[in-house]
C-alpha positions in Angstrom: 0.0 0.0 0.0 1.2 3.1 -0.9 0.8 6.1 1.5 -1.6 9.1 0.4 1.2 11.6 -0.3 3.5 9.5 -2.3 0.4 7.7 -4.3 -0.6 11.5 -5.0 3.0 12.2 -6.3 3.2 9.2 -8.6 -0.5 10.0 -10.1 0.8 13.6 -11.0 3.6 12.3 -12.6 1.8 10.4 -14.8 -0.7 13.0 -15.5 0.4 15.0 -18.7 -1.1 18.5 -19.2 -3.5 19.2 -22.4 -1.5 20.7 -25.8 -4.4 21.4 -27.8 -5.9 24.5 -27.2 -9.3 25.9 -28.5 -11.1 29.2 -29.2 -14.6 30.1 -27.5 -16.6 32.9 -27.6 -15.6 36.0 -24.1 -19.3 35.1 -23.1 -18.7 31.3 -22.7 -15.2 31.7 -21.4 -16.3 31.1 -17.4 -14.7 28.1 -15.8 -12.3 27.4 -18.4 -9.0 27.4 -18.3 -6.5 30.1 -20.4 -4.4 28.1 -23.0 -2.1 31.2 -23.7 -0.7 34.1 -22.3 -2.9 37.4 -23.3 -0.8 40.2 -24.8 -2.4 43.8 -23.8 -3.4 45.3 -27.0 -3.8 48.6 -25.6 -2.1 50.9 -22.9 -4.3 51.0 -19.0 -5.3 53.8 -18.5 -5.8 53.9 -22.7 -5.0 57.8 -22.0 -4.5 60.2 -18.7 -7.1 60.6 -16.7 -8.9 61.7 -13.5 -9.7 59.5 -10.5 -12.0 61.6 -8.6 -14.7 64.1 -9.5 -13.2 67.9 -9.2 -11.4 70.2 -10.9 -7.9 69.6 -13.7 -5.7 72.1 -12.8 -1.7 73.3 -13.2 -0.4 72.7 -9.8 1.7 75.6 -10.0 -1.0 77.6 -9.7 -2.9 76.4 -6.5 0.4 75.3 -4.8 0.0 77.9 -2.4 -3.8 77.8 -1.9 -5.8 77.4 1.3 -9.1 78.1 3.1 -7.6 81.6 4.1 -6.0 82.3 0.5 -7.8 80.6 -2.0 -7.2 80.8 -5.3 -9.8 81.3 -7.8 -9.1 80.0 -11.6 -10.8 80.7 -14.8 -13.2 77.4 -15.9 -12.8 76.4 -19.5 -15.0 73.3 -20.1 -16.8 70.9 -18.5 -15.3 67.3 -19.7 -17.4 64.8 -19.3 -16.6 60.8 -19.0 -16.5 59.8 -22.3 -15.7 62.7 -24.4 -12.0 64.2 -25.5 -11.3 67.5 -23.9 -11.8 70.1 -26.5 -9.7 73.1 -24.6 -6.0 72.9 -23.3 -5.7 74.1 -19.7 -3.4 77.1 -19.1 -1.8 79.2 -16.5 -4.9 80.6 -14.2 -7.7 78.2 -16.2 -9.5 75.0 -14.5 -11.5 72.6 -16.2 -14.3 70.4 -14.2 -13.7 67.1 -15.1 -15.4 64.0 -13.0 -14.2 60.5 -12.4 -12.3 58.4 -15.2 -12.6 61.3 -17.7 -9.6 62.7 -20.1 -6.8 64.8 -18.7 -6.5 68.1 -20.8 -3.5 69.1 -22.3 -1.6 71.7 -19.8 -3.5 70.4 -16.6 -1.7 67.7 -14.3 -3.3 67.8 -11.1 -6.8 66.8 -9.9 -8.2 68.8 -7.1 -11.1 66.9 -5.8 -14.5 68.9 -5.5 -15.2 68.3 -1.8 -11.9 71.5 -1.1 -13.6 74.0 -3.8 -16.0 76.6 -4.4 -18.0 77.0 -7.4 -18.4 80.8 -8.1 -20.2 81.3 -11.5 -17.7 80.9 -14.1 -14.7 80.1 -11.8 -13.8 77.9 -8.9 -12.1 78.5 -5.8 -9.5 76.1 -4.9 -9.5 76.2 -0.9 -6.6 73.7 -0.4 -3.4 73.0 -2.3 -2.7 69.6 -4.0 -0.5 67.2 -4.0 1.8 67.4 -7.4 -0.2 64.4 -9.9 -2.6 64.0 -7.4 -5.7 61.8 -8.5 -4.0 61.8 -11.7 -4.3 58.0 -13.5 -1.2 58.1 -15.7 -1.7 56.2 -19.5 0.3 53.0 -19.6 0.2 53.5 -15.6 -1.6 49.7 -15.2 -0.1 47.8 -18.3 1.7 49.1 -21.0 1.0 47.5 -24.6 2.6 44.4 -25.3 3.1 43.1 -21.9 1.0 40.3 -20.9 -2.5 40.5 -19.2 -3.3 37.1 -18.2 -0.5 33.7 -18.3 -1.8 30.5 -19.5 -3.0 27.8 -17.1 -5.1 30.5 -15.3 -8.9 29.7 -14.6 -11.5 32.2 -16.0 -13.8 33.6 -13.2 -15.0 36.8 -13.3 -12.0 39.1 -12.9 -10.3 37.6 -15.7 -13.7 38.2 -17.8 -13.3 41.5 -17.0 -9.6 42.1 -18.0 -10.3 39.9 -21.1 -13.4 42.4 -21.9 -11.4 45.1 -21.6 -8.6 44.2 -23.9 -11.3 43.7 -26.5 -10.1 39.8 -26.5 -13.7 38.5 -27.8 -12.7 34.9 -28.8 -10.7 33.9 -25.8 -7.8 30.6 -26.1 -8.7 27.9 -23.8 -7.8 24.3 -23.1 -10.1 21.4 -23.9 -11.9 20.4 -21.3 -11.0 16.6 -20.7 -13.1 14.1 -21.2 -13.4 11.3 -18.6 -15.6 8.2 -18.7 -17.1 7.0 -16.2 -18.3 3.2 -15.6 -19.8 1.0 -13.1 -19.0 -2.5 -12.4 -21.2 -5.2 -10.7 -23.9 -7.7 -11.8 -25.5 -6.6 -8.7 -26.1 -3.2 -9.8 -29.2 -1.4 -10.7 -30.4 2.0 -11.9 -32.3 4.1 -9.7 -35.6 3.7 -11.5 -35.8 -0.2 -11.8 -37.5 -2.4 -9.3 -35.0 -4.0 -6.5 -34.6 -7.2 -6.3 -33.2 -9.1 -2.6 -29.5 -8.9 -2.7 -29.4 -6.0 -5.3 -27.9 -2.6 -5.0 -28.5 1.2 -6.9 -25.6 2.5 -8.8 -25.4 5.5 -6.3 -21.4 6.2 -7.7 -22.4 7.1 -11.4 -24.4 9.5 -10.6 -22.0 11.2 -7.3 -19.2 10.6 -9.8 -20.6 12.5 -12.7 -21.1 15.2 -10.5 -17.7 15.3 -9.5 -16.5 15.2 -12.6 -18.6 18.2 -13.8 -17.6 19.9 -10.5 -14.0 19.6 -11.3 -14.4 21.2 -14.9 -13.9 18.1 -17.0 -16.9 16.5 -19.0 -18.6 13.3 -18.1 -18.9 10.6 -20.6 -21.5 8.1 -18.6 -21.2 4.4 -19.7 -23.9 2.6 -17.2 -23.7 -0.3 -15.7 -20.8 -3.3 -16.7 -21.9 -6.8 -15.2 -19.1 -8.9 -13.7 -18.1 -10.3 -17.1 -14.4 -10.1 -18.3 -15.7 -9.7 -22.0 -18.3 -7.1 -20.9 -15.6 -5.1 -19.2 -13.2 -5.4 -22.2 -15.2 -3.9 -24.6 -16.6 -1.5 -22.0 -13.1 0.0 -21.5 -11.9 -0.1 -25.1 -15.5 2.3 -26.0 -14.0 4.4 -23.2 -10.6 4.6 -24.3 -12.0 5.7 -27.6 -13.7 8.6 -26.2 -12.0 9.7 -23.3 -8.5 10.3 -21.7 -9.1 9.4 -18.6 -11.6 6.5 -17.4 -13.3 6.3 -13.9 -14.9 2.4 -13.0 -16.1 1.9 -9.4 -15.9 -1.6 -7.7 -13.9 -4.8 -9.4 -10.4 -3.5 -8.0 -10.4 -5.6 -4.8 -9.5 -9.3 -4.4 -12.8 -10.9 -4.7 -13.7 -13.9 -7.4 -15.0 -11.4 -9.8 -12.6 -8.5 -9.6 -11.7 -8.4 -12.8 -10.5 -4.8 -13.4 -7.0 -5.0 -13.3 -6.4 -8.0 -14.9 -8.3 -6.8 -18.0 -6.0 -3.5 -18.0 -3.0 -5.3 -18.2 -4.5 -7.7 -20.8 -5.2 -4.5 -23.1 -1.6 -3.3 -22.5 -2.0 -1.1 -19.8 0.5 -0.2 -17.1 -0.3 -0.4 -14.1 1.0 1.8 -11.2 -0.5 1.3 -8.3 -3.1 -1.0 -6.6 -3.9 0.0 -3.1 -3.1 2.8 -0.9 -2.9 3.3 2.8 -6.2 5.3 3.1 -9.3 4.4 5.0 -11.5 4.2 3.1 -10.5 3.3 -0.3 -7.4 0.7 0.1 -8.0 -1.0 -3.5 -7.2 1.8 -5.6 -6.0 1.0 -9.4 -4.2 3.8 -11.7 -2.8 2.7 -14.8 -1.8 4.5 -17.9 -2.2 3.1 -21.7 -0.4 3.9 -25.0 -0.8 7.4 -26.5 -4.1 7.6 -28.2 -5.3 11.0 -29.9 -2.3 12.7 -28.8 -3.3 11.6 -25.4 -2.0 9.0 -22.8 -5.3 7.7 -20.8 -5.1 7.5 -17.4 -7.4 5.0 -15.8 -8.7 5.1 -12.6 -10.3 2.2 -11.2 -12.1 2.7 -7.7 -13.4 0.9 -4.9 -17.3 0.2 -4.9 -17.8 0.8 -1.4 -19.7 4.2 -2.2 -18.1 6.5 0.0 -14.9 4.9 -0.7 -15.4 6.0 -3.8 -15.8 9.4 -3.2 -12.8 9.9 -0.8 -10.7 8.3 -3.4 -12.3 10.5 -6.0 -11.8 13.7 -4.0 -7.9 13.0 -2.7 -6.3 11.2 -6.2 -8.7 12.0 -9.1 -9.7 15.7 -8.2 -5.8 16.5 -8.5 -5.4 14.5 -11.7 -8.2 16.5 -13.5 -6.8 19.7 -12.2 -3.6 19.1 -14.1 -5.0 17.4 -16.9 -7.3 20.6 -17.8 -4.6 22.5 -17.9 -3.9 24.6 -14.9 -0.4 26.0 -14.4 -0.4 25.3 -10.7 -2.5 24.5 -7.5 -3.0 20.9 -8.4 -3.1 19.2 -5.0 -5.3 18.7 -2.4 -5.8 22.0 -0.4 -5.9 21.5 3.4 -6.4 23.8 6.4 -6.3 23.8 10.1 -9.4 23.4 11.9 -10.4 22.9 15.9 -12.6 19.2 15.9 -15.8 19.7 18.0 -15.7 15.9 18.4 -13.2 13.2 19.1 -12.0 11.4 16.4 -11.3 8.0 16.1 -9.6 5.3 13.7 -8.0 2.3 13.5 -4.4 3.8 13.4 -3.2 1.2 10.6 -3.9 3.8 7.4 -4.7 7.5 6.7 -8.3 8.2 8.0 -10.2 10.2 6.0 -13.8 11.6 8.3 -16.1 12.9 6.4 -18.2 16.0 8.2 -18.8 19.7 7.5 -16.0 22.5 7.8 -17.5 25.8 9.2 -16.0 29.1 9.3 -16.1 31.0 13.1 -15.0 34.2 14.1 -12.0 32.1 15.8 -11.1 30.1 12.4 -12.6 26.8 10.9 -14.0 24.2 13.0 -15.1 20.8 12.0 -18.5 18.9 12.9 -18.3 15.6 12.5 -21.0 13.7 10.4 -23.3 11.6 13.1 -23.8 8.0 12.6 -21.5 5.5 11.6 -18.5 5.9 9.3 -17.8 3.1 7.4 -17.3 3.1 3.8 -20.9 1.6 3.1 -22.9 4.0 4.9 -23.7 7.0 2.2 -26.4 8.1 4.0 -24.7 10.1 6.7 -22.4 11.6 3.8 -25.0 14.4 2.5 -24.0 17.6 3.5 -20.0 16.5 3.5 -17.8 19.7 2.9 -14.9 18.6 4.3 -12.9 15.7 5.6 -11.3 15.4 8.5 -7.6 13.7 8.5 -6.0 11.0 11.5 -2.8 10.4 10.3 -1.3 7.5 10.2 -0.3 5.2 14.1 -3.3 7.8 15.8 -6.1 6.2 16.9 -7.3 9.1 18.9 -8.1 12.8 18.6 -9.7 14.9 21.3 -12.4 17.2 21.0 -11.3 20.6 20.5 -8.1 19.7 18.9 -6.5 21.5 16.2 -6.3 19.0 13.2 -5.9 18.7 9.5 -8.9 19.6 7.5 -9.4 19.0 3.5 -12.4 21.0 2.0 -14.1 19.2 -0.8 -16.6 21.4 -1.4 -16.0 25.4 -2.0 -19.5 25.6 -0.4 -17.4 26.5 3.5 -20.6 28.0 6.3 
């Protein structure tokens, strides 16, 4: 069994990042992640301007002014946001000018409104200025030419906003990947079919599709694969055909019909590793095939336990997509410090992963623990799981009120 962080390390390494890129449209650009670095086409500020509502002015000529000895300047225009200044600003003249509009020619000083006095056709200026002050210089945020954005950034709305405003309307983005995702077991059933004594609902395609969409990739459902070597072959070469990475839950243990691994190997896969030292989710199979499509697959084959699944998903796959869709960095597992409001227990043997929810206090993050049991066949008590809670390895105990290792899962944090 290999331990968390050095099965983590190997499935990284074996994860290559996309080359492809593709172009979409600004407006479908959310979520996706940048496949070059943006060149600004254009200086920010495009040209000088102000920053506050008031008054451009020569600073040489209110240097000296207070509330005791104002100075009172000449108005030439008003310059509106929007419009070019028709009027150059000389010695003695103001013009008003209000927030993000054009700095005339001979002015280089904003004197914010709130320190003069409007008197028919000229302004007293009742305190003096700094020299530039309020003043938004052109070039002052990015100069032309230098990059905007690098690639491997994700697109939220900031980075809308910067592409928006470098006029970048088709916007270079990665692929998003496509992963497969299968179900193994003749004694699985879908959710809308009668159940039979002995039988059990596919719960994990439908939690692992979710994931998948969650983590940015796209899901490529294959149903249900009974416990038949041929059935699984051919299930797994559709999948390689259509996807670069593959997801199966259940036949990676060391029952009679666990046939996963030894059809990967049959099919010329590699395989890397076959358990690791987390509870739950021991049986954990990642292999890699041949380059396909430019592509090397990565295959993931998980335990059928359903919240094995999951915790498997969210520590080794979640990281793999990350880097597969093409983010520069950030790939692993985030984790935080949080107080436990409940002991926590485990067998000491293998990483525990508890699953519960993470909340945010006014005195940092605290973790509830999810009531009822925790064993890797009860999903029931995993709804409403932000969060798991980590024993490391030779603990078997934890106090309440501990500080401990967290790992969110959710972005949803109360």
């Amino acid at each position: 069994m290999l331990p968390a962080a050095e099965a983590e390390a190997k499935i990284l390494a074996l994860v290559s990042p996309p080359t492809e890129t593709e172009q979409v449209p600004l407006d479908a650009a959310l979520g996706r992640i940048l496949a070059q670095a943006i060149p600004s086409p254009l200086d920010f500020p495009h040209w000088d301007n102000s920053a506050m509502d008031g008054y451009a002015v020569r600073h040489a000529d209110v240097q000296g002014a207070s509330a005791e000895n104002p100075v009172a300047l000449a108005l030439t225009e008003t310059i509106p946001a929007g419009r070019s200044p028709t009027q150059s600003v000389g010695p003695g003249q103001a013009a008003r000018i209000l927030t993000g509009s054009m700095l005339p020619t001979g002015a280089d000083t904003i004197v914010m409104q709130e320190v003069t006095q409007r008197e028919g056709e000229q302004v007293l200026v009742l305190e003096a200025p700094e020299p530039q002050q309020f003043v938004r210089h052109r070039g002052s945020f990015c100069r032309a030419g230098d990059s905007l954005m690098q690639a491997g950034l994700p697109i939220g709305g900031p980075e809308l906003a910067v592409l928006a405003s470098a006029q970048c309307v088709q916007v270079p983005v990665f692929p998003r990947p496509q992963v497969a995702i299968l179900s193994t077991g003749d004694e699985l059933v879908m959710p809308d079919e009668p159940l039979q004594p002995g039988q059990i609902v596919d719960s994990n395609q439908y939690a692992l599709t979710a994931l998948v969409r969650q983590a940015g990739a796209i899901p490529v459902t294959m149903g249900i694969v009974p416990d038949q070597p041929q059935a699984l072959r051919a299930a797994i070469q559709t999948a390689l055909a259509q996807a670069d990475v593959i997801v199966s839950s259940g036949g990676v243990s060391v029952g009679d019909y666990d046939y996963v691994d030894k059809i990967l190997a049959e099919l010329g896969a590699t395989l890397h590793i076959r358990s690791v030292a987390v509870k739950p989710g021991k049986p954990l199979t990642v292999a890699t095939f041949p380059a396909q499509r430019g592509v090397e697959p990565i295959y993931f084959g998980l335990p059928g336990n359903p919240v094995s699944a999951l915790v498997t998903f969210w520590r080794f796959v979640v990281p793999a997509l990350r880097k597969r869709s093409g983010l520069a960095t950030g790939w692993e597992p985030g984790f935080v410090q949080a107080v436990t409001r409940q002991a926590l227990k485990a067998g000491g043997q293998r990483e525990t992963y508890l699953w519960g929810r993470l909340t945010s206090t006014p005195n940092g993050y605290e973790f509830e623990l999810a009531s009822g049991g925790h064993n890797s066949g009860n999903l029931i008590n995993l709804a409403g799981t932000n969060a798991l809670a980590v024993v490391p390895v030779g603990t078997t105990r934890i106090n309440a009120h501990t500080t401990i290792q967290v790992m969110p899962v959710s972005m949803l944090v109360s």
